[in-house]
C-alpha positions as CSV (number, residue, x, y, z in Angstrom):
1,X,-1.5,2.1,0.7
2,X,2.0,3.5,2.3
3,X,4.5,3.0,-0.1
4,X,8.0,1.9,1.8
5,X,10.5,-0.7,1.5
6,X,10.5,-3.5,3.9
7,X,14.0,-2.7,5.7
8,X,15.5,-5.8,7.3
9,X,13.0,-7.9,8.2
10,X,12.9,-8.8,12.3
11,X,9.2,-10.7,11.7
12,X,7.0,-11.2,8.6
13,X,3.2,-11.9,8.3
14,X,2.2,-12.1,11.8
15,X,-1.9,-12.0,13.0
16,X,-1.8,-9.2,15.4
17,X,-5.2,-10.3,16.4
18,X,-3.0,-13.0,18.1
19,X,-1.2,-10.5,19.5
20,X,-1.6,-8.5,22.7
21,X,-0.2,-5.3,21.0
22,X,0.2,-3.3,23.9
23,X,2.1,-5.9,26.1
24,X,4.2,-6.2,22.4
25,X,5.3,-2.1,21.9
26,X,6.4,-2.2,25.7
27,X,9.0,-5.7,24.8
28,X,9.8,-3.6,22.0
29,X,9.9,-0.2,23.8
30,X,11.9,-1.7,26.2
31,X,14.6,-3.5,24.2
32,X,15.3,0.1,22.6
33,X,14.1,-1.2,19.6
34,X,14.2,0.8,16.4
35,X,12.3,0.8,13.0
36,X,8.8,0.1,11.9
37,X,6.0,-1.9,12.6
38,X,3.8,-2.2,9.3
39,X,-0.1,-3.3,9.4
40,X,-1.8,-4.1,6.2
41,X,-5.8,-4.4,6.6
42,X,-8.7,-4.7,4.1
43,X,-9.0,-1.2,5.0
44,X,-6.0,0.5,4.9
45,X,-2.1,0.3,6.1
46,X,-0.9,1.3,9.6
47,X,2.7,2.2,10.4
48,X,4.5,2.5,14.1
49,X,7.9,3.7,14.2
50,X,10.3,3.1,16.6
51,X,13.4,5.2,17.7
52,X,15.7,3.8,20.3
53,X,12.8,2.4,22.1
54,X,10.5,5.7,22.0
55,X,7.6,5.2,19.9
56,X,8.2,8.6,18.2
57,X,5.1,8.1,15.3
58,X,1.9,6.3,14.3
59,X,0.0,6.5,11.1
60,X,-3.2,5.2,9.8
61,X,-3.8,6.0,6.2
62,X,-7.2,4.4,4.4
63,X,-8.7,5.8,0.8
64,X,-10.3,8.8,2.3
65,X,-8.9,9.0,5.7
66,X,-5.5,9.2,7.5
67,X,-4.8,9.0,11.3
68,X,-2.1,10.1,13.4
69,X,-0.8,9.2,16.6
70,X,-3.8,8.1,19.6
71,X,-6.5,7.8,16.9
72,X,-4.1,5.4,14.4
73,X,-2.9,3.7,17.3
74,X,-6.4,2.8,18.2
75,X,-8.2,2.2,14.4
76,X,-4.7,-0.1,14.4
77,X,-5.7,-2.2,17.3
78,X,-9.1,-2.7,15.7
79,X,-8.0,-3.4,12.9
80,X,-6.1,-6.3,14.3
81,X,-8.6,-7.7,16.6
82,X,-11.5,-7.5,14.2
83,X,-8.7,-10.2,12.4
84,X,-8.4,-7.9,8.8
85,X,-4.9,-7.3,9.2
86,X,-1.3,-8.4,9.1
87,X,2.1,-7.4,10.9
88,X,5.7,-7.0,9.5
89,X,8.4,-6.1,12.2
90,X,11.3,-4.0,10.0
91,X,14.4,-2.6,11.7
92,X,16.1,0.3,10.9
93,X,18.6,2.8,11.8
94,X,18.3,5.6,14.6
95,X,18.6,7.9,11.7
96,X,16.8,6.4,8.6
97,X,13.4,5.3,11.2
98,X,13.4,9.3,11.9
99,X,13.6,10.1,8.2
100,X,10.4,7.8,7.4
101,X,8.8,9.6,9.7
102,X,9.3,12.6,8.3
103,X,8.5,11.7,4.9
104,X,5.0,10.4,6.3
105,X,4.0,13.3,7.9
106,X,5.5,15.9,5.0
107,X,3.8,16.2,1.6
108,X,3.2,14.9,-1.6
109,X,4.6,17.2,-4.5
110,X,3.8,14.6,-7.5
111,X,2.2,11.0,-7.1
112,X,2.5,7.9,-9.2
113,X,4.0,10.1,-12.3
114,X,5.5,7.1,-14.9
115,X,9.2,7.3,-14.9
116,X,9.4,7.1,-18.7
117,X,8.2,10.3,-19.2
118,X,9.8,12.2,-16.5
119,X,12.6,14.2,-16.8
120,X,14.8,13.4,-14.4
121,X,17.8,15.6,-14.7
122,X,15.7,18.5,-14.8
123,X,13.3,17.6,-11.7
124,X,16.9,16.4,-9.9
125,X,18.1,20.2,-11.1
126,X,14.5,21.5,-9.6
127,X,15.1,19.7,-6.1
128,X,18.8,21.3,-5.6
129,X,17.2,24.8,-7.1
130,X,14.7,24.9,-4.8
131,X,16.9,23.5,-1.9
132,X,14.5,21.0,-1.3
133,X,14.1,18.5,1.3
134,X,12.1,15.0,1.6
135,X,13.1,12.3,-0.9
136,X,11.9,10.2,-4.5
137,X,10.2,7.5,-4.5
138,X,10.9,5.1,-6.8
139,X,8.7,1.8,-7.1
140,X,6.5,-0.8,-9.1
141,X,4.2,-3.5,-8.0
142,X,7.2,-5.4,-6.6
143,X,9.7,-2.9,-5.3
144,X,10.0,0.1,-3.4
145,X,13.5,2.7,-3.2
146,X,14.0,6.3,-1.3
147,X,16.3,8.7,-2.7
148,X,16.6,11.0,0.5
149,X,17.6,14.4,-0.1
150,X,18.2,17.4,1.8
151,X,18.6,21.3,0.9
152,X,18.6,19.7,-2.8
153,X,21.6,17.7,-1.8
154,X,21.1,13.8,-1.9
155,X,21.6,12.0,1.1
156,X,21.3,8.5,0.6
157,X,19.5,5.7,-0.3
158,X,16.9,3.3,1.1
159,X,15.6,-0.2,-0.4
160,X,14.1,-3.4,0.6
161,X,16.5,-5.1,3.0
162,X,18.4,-1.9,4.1
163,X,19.1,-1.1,8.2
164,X,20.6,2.2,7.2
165,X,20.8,4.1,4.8
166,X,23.5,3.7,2.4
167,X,25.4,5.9,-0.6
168,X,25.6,3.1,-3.0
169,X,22.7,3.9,-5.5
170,X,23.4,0.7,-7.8
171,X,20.1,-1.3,-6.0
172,X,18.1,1.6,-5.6
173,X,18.5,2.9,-8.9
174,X,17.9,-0.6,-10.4
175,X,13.9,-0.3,-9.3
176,X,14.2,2.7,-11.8
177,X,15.1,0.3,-14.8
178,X,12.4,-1.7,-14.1
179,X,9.3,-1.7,-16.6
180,X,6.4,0.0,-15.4
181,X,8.3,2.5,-12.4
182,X,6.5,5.4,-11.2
183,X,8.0,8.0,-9.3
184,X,6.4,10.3,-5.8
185,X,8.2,13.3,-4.9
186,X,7.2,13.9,-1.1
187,X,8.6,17.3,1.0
188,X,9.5,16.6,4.5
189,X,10.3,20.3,6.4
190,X,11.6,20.5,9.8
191,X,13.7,17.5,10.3
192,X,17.0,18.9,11.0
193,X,17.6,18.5,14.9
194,X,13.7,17.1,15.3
195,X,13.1,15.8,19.1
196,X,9.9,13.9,19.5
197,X,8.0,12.9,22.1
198,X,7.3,9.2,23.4
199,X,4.0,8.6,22.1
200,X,3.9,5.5,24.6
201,X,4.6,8.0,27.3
202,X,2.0,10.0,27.2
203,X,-0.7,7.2,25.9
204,X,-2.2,4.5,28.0
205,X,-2.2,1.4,25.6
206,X,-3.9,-0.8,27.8
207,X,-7.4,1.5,27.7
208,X,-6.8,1.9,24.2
209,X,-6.3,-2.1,23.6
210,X,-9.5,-2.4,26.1
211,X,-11.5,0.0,24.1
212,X,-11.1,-1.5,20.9
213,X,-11.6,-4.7,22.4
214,X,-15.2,-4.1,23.4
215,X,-15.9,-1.9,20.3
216,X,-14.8,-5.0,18.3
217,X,-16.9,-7.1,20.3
218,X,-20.0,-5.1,20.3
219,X,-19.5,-5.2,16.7
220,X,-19.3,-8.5,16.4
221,X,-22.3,-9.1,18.7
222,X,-24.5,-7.0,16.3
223,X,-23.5,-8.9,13.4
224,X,-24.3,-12.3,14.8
225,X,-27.9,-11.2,16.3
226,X,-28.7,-9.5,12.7
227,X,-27.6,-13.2,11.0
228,X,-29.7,-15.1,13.7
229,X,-32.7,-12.6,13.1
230,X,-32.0,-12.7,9.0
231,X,-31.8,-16.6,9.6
232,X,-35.0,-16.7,11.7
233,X,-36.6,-14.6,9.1
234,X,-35.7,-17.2,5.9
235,X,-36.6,-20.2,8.1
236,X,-40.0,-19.1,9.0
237,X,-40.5,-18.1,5.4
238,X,-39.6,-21.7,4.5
239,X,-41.7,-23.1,6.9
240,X,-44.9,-21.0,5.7
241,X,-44.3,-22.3,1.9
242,X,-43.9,-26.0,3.5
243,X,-46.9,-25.7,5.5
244,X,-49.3,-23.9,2.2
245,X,-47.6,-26.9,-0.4
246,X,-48.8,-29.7,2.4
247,X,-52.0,-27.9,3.2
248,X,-52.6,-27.7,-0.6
249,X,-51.7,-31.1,-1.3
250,X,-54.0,-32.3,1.0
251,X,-57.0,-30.1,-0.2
252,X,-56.0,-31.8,-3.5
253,X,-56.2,-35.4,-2.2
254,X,-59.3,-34.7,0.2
255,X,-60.7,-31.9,0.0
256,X,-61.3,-28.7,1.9
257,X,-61.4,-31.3,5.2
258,X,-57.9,-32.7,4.0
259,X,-56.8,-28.6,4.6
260,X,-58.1,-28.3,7.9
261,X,-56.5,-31.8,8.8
262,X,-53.1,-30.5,7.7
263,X,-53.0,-27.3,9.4
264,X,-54.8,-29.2,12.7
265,X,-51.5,-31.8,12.4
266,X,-48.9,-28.8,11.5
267,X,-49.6,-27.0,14.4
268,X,-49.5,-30.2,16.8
269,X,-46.5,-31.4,15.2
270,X,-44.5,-29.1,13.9
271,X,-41.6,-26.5,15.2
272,X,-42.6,-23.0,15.1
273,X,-38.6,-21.5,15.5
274,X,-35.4,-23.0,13.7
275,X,-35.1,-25.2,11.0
276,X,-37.0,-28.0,9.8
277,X,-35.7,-31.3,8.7
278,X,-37.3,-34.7,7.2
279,X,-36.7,-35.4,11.0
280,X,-38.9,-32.9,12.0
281,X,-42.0,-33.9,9.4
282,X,-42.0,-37.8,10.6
283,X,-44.9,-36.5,13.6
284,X,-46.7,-34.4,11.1
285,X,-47.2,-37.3,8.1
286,X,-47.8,-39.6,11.1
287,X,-50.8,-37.5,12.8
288,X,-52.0,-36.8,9.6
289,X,-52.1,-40.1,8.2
290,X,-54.5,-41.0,11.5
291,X,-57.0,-38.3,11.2
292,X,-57.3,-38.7,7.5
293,X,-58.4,-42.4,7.7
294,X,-61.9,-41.0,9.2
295,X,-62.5,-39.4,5.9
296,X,-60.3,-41.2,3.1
297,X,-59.4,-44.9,2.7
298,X,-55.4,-46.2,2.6
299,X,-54.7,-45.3,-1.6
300,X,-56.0,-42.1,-1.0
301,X,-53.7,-41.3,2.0
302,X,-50.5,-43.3,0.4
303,X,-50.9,-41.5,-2.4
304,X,-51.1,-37.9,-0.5
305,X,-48.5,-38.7,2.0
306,X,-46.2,-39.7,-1.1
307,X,-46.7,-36.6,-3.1
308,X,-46.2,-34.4,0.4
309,X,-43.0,-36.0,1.2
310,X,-41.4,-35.2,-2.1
311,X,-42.5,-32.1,-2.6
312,X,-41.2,-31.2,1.2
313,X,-37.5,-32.4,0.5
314,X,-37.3,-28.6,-2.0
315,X,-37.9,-26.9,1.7
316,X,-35.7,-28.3,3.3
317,X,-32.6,-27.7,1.2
């Protein structure tokens, strides 16, 4: 899971799947939007930052896997269209959406360390020794703050509802109090004066969109023909156990002649493909009930069609 706060919100909880994604970046491309798109799926979290219109970065980022660019740009439209995901819009500065990208292509120097047992003066003293530059990450189940630092000097401050970032570090600073807070320290190299490209520029959406379109669809196709063969498979079971308990209740009624009567009126009567309902079994009793008066008289018969239809309701369930 990417850890960030949530900016200002522009749109919460959407279903991209209802979404043509690529017609959306281009609205947003073209408005000179800036800030982040955020994708939460079953299997992972996507992120697509904006800058001024230029879609400058994409991540993908599962358990064992992350994605850059192209390839997270197209796992997020599957992602979306196979309906496991959903969309936050966030906007943000010029300046801060550049810093998040940054911080998720940089590295991870500590991870989920518990804030009660850090020293923070002396890892704050570490950062300004070492001149570093990337930011802390302070958060809990609930909320998320960045502590943005550069050359080991800090820069500002990012939390859930910010556009920019700001120099007060009362709200910030307050996710720090809270019980439970963990702290990342994540390096970011190279951002001073960083110029990068228009990923929408250079990409052609629409394939990609097209692509993961009939991937999604192929996938979708396999799963229903292995349910309808898996189905086929239990309901032709079912029907063998219904046709041995009638064949065998007949045998028990009249004889080895009752079985041959039963399979002789299963196999006139009954479907050989789907499912079988009481519907279904009305022809069977009734062709059975016909023959069997050559060999057995009315009790018998009652009493063996009786017994067969409540024992057949348990395979039809």
């Amino acid at each position: 899971m990417i850890l960030l706060p949530r900016g200002n919100p522009v749109k919460e909880r959407i279903d991209p799947g209802k979404v043509n994604l690529p017609d959306a970046l281009r609205k947003l491309q073209g408005g000179g939007f800036t800030g982040y798109l955020r994708f939460d799926a079953k299997s992972g979290t996507g992120i697509v930052i904006f800058q001024n219109g230029k879609l400058i970065s994409a991540l993908f980022e599962a358990d064992r896997e992350q994605l850059i660019a192209y390839d997270a740009i197209a796992r997020i439209f599957e992602e979306s269209l196979a309906g496991n995901a959903l969309l936050d819009i966030y906007k943000l500065s010029p300046d801060l959406a550049l810093s998040i990208h940054a911080l998720l292509h940089g590295e991870v120097l500590y991870k989920g360390q518990e804030l009660k047992l850090i020293d923070i003066k002396a890892l704050l003293g570490k950062l300004k020794e070492d001149q570093v530059s990337g930011c802390l990450r302070i958060y809990t189940r609930e909320r998320i703050a960045l502590i943005f630092y550069r050359n080991g000097s800090p820069l500002g401050f990012f939390h859930d509802g910010s556009t920019d970032m700001e120099t007060n570090a009362d709200t910030s600073m307050s996710v720090a109090r809270l019980p439970g807070a963990k702290i990342d320290v994540l390096i970011s190299r190279g951002q001073e004066g960083m110029v990068l490209a228009d990923l929408m520029g250079t990409a052609d959406l629409g394939a990609l969109w097209k692509k993961a379109q009939e991937r999604i669809a192929r996938e979708r196709r396999s799963r229903e023909d292995e349910a309808s063969r898996n189905q086929e498979l239990h309901e032709k079971d079912r029907r063998l156990k219904l046709q041995g308990f009638l064949r065998t209740t007949a045998e028990g009624h009249l004889g080895k002649i009752g079985a041959s009567l039963a399979d002789k009126a299963a196999e006139k009567t009954l479907p050989q493909t789907g499912g079988l309902t009481e519907t279904d079994l009305a022809p069977f009793f009734e062709n059975l009930a016909k023959a069997a008066k050559l060999v057995a008289g009315p009790s018998a018969i009652n009493s063996m069609l009786e017994e067969m239809k409540k024992g057949a309701r348990a395979f039809l369930k």
